[in-house]
C-alpha positions as CSV (number, residue, x, y, z in Angstrom):
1,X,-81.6,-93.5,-69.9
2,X,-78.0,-92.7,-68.8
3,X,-76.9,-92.7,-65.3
4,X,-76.9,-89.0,-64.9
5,X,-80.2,-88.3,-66.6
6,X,-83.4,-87.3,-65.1
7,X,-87.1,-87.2,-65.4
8,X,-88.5,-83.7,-64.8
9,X,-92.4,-82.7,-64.7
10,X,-92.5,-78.9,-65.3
11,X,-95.3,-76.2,-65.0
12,X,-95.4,-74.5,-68.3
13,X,-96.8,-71.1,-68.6
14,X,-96.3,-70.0,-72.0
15,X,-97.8,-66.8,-74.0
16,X,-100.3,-67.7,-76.6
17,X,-101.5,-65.3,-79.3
18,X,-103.1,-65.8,-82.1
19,X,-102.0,-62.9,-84.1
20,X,-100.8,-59.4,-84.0
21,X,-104.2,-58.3,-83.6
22,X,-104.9,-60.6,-80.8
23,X,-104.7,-59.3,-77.1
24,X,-103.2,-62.4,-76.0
25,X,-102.6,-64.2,-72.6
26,X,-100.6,-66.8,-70.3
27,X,-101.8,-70.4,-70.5
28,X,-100.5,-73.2,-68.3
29,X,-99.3,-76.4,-69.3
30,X,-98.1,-79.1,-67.4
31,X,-95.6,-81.5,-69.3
32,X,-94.1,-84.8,-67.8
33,X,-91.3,-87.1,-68.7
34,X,-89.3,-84.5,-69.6
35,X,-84.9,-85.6,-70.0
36,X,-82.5,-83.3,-68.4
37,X,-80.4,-84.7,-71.5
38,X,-83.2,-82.7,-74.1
39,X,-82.8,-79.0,-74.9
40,X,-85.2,-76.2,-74.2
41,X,-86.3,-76.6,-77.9
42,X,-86.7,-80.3,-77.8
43,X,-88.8,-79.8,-74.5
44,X,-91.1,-77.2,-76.4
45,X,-91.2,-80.3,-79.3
46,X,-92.5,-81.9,-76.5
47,X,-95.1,-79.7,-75.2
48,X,-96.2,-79.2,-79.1
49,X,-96.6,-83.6,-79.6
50,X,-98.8,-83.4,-76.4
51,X,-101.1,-80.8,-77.6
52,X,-100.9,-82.1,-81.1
53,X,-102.3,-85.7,-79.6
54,X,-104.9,-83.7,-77.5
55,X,-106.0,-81.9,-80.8
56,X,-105.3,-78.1,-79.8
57,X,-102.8,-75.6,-81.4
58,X,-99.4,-76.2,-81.0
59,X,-97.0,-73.3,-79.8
60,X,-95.5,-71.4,-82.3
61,X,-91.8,-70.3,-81.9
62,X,-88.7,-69.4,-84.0
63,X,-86.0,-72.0,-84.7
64,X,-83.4,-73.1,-87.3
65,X,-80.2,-74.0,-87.3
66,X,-80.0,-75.2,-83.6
67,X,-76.9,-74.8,-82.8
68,X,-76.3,-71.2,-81.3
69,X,-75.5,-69.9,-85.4
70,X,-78.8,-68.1,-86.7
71,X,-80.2,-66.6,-83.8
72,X,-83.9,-67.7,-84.6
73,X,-84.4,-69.0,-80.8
74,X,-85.4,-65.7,-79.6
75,X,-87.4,-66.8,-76.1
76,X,-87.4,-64.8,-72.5
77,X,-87.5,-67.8,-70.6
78,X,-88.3,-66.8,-66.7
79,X,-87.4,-63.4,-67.2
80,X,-84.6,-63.5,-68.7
81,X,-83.1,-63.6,-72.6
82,X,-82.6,-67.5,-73.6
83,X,-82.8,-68.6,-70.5
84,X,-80.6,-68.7,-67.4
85,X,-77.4,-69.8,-68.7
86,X,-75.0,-67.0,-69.4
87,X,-73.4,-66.5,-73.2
88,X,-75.9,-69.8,-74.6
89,X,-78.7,-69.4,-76.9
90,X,-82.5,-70.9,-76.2
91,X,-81.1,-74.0,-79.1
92,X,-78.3,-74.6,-76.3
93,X,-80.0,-74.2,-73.1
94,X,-80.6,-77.7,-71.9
95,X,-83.8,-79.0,-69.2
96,X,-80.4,-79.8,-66.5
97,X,-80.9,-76.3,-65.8
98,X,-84.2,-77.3,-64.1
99,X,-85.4,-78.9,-61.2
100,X,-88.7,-81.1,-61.3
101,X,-91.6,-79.1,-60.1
102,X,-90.5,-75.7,-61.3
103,X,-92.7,-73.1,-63.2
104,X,-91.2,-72.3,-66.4
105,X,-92.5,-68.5,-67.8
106,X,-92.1,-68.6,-71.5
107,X,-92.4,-65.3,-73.9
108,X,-91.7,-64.0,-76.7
109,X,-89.5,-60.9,-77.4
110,X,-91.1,-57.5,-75.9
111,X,-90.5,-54.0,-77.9
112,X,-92.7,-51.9,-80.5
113,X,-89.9,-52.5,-83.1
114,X,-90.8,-56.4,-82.9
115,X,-94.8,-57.1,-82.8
116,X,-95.5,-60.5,-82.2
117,X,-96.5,-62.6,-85.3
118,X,-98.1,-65.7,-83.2
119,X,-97.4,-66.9,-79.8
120,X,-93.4,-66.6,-79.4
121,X,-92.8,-65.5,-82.9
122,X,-91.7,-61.9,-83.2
123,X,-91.4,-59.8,-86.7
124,X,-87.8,-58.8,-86.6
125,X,-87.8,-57.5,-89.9
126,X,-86.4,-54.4,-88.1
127,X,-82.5,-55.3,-87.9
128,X,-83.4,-56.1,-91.7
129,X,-84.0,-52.7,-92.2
130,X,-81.0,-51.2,-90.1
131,X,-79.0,-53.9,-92.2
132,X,-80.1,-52.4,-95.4
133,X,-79.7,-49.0,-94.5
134,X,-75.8,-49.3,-94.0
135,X,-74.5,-52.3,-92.9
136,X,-72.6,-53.8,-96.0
137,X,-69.5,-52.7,-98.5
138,X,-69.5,-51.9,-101.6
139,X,-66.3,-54.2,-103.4
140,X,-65.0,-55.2,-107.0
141,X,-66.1,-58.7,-107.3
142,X,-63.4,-61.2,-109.2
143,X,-60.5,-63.5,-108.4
144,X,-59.9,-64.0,-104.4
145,X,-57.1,-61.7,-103.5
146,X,-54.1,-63.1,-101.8
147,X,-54.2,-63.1,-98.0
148,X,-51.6,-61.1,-97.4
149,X,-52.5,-58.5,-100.2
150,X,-54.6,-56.3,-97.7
151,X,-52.6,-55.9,-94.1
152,X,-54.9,-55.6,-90.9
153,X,-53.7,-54.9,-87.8
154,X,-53.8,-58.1,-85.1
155,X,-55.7,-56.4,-82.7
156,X,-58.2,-54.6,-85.1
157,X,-58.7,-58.2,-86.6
158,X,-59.4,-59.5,-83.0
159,X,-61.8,-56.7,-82.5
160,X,-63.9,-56.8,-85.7
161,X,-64.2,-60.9,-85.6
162,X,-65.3,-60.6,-81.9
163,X,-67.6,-57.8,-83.6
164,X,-69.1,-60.1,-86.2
165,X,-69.7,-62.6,-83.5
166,X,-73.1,-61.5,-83.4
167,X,-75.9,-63.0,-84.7
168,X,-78.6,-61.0,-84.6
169,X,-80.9,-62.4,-82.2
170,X,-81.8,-59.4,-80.1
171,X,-81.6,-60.4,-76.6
172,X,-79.7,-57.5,-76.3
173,X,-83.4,-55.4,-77.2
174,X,-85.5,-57.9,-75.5
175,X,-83.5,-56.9,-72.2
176,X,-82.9,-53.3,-72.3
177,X,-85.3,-51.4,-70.0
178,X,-85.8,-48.7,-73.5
179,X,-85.9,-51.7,-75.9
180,X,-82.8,-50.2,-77.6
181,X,-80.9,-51.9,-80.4
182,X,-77.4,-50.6,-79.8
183,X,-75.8,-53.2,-79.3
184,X,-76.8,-55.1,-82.2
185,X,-76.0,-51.7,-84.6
186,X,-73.1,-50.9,-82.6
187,X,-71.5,-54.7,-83.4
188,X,-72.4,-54.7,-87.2
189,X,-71.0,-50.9,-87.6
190,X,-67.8,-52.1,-85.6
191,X,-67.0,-55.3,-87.9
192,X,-66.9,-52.9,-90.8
193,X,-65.2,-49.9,-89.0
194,X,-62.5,-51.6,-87.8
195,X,-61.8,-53.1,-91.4
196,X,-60.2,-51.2,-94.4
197,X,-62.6,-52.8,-96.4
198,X,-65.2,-51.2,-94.7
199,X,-63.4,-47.7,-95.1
200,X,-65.3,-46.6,-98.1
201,X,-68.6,-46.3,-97.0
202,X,-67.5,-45.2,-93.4
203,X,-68.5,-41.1,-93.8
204,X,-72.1,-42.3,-93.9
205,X,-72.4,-45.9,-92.3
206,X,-73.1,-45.4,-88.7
207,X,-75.4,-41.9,-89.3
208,X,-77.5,-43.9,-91.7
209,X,-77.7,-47.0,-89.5
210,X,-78.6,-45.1,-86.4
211,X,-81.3,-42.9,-87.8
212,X,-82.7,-45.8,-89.4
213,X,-82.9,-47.5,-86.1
214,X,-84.4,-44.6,-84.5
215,X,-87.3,-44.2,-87.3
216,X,-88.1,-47.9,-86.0
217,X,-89.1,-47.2,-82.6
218,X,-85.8,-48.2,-80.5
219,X,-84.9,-46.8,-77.3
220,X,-81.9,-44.9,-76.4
221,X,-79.1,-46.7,-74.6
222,X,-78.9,-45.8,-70.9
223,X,-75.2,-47.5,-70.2
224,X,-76.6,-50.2,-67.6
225,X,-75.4,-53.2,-69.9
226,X,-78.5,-55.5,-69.7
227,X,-77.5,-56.0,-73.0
228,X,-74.2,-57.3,-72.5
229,X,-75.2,-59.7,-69.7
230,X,-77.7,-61.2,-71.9
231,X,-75.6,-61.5,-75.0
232,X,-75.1,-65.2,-76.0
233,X,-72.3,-64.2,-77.7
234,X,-70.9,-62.0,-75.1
235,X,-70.7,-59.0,-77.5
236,X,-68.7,-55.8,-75.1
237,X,-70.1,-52.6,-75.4
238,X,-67.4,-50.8,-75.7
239,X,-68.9,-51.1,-79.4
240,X,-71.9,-48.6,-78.5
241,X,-68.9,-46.1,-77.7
242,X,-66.9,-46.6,-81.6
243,X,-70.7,-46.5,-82.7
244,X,-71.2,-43.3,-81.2
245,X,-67.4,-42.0,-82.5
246,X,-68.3,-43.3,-86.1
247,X,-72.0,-41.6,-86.0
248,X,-69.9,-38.0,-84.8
249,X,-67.7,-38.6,-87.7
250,X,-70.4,-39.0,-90.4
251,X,-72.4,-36.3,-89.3
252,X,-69.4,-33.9,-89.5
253,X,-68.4,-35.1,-92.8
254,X,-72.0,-34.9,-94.1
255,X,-72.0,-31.4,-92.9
256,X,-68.7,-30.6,-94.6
């Protein structure tokens, strides 16, 4: 044990549901001998080794990569999107966060557009969807082009790769009051927008992305920037506003 790290014992309550069908409810846990040095995923490893031992269902949650990339971790952790450190995912929130003795509220994503699969696992399938419906470019595939063969301004460069920062995890739904997935739409229209690669399919992009997002059940956005706060990748939404510029433009050229 190092000299800086800690023991904590922790009072779990954590959502368990069996399946979509289920109705679902809080169950307590109490875990001990848990590092300050371990992450919030290691601690629900933990939890899930205990239970294993006592011979009842572990905890099902999302998780890959680990390290703040896919955007699998997708927990509300007392309230609040990944936890309570700002711009980190769930993966990268670590137990020093906690004090021994505190009650940790653990669940999963809340919004019609995401029904829970099993405990903390949502079906996110959704941003799939809204993906699909516009969010790629159609190019000529064949020898890489040189670098400087395609001139983009600095600052629209900037803008698009702070843009494609996201990754999808949908904090930014899980804390909007309306459940409403502009954020995530506005930052994947942005990346391409801002791009001239992205200029061809531009006239029917963001009208085809946001209608798509409203057939799923989404709210409307209502400018109070939970979103933002809760981004681990601090996306800005001055995106929602381009979003809302590009959608204008489509829907005047489709009209045209």
């Amino acid at each position: 044990m190092s000299s800086e790290e800690k023991q904590l014992t922790l009072n779990l309550k954590v959502w368990r549901q069996k399946d979509g069908k289920d109705k679902g409810q809080m169950v307590d846990y109490t875990l001990e001998g848990v590092s300050t040095d371990s992450s919030f995923l290691e601690m629900m490893d933990q939890l899930n080794e205990k239970l294993v031992v006592e011979n009842q269902d572990p905890v099902a949650f999302d998780h890959d990569c680990r390290e703040g990339i896919c955007g699998m971790c997708s927990l509300m952790i007392n309230g609040q999107a990944h936890g309570p450190e700002s711009e980190t995912t769930t993966c990268q929130l670590h137990m020093r966060k906690f004090n021994d003795g505190d009650t940790v509220v653990i669940e999963p994503w809340r919004a019609r557009a995401f029904p829970v699969v099993k405990d903390l696992m949502v079906d996110r399938s959704a941003f799939d969807e809204i993906i699909m419906a516009g969010g790629y470019v159609n190019v000529n595939t064949g020898n890489a082009q040189d670098a400087n063969e395609i001139l983009v301004p600095k600052e629209d460069a900037d803008l698009a790769m702070d843009a494609a920062a996201c990754i999808g995890c949908a904090a930014c739904v899980a804390s909007c009051k309306n459940a409403s997935a502009m954020l995530f739409v506005s930052a994947k229209i942005s990346q391409l927008a801002l791009l001239p690669q992205g200029k061809l399919e531009s006239d029917k992009r963001a009208q085809a992305m946001v209608e798509k997002m409203d057939e799923l059940g989404f709210g409307n956005c209502t400018n109070e920037a939970e979103c933002e706060a809760s981004c681990p990748k601090g996306i800005d939404i001055s995106n929602i506003a381009r979003m809302n510029r590009e959608y204008f433009k489509s829907a005047v050229v489709s009209k045209s």
